[in-house]
C-alpha positions in Angstrom: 9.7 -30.4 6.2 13.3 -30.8 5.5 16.1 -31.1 7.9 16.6 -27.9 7.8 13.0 -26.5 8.5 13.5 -29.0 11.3 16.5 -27.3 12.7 15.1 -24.0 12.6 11.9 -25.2 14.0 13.7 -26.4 17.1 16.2 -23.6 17.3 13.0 -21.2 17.7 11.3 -23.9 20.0 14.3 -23.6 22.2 14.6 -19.7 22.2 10.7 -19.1 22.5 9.4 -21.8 24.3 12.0 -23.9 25.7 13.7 -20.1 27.4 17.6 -22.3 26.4 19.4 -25.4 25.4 20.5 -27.6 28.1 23.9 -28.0 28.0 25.6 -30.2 25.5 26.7 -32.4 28.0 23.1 -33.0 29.3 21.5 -33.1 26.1 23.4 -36.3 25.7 22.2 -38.0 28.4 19.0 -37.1 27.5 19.6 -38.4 24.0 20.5 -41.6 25.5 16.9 -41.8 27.5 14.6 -41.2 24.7 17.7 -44.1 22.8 16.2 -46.3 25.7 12.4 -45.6 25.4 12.4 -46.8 21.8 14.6 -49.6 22.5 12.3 -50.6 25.4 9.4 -50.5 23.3 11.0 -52.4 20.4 12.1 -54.8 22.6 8.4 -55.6 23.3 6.9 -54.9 20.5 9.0 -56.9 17.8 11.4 -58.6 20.4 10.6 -61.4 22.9 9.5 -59.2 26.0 5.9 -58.2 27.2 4.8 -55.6 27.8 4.0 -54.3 31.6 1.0 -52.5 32.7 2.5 -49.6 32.3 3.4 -49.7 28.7 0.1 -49.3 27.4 0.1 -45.9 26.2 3.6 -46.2 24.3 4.1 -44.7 21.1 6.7 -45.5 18.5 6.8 -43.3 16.8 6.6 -40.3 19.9 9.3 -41.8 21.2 11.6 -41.6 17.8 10.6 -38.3 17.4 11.8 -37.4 20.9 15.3 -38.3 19.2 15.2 -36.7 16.5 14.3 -33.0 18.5 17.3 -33.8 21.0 19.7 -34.8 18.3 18.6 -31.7 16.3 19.5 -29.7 19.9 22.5 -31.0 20.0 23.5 -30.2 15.8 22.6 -26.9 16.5 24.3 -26.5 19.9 27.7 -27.9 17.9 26.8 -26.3 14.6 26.4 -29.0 12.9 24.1 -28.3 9.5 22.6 -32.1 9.5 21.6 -31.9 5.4 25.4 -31.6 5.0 26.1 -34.0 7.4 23.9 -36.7 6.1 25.1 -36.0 2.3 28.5 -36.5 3.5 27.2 -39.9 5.6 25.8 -41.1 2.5 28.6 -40.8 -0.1 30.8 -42.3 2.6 28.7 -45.3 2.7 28.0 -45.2 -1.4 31.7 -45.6 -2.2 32.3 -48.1 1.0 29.8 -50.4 0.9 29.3 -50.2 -2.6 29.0 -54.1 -3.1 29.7 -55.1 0.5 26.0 -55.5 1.4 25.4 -56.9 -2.3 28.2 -59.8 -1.4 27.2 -60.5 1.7 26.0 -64.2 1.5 24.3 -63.6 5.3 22.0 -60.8 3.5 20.6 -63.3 0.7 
């Protein structure tokens, strides 16, 4: 699937299933939860906490996922085409960190 597909996907997720987007406003908060739920789980799966009782059915990779769908809400509500927006992202960080990373003494 490319980022496209993806954006259509959720665009007719929304309109079908979903009946409309929540506001931009709230989409952001809600992109902030699912932020937390993976950072909770990283934080006990490859940081120093334990996990509770109640983490025992978490998923990674659920959890990302639910990121991705609410940042692709939020690119479509703002018309934002994310294939552009990555290219762009990436030839930014091609010519600006060309040899930064490559130099760094902390990264060898």
């Amino acid at each position: 699937m490319t980022i496209t597909d993806a954006q259509k996907l959720v665009d007719n997720w929304i309109k079908t299933t979903g009946v409309r987007y929540f506001n931009e406003l709230t989409n952001t908060a809600m992109l902030m939860e699912e932020v937390g739920e993976v950072a909770r789980i990283m934080a006990r799966q490859y940081g120093e906490q334990s996990f509770k009782k109640s983490d025992t059915e978490v998923n990674l990779a659920d959890e990302m996922a639910d990121v991705l769908f609410v940042l692709i809400c939020l690119a479509n509500q703002t018309g934002i085409d994310l294939t552009e927006a990555l290219q762009k992202n990436m030839d930014k960080k091609n010519i600006r960190d060309a040899d930064r990373h490559r130099n760094n003494d902390k990264l060898k």
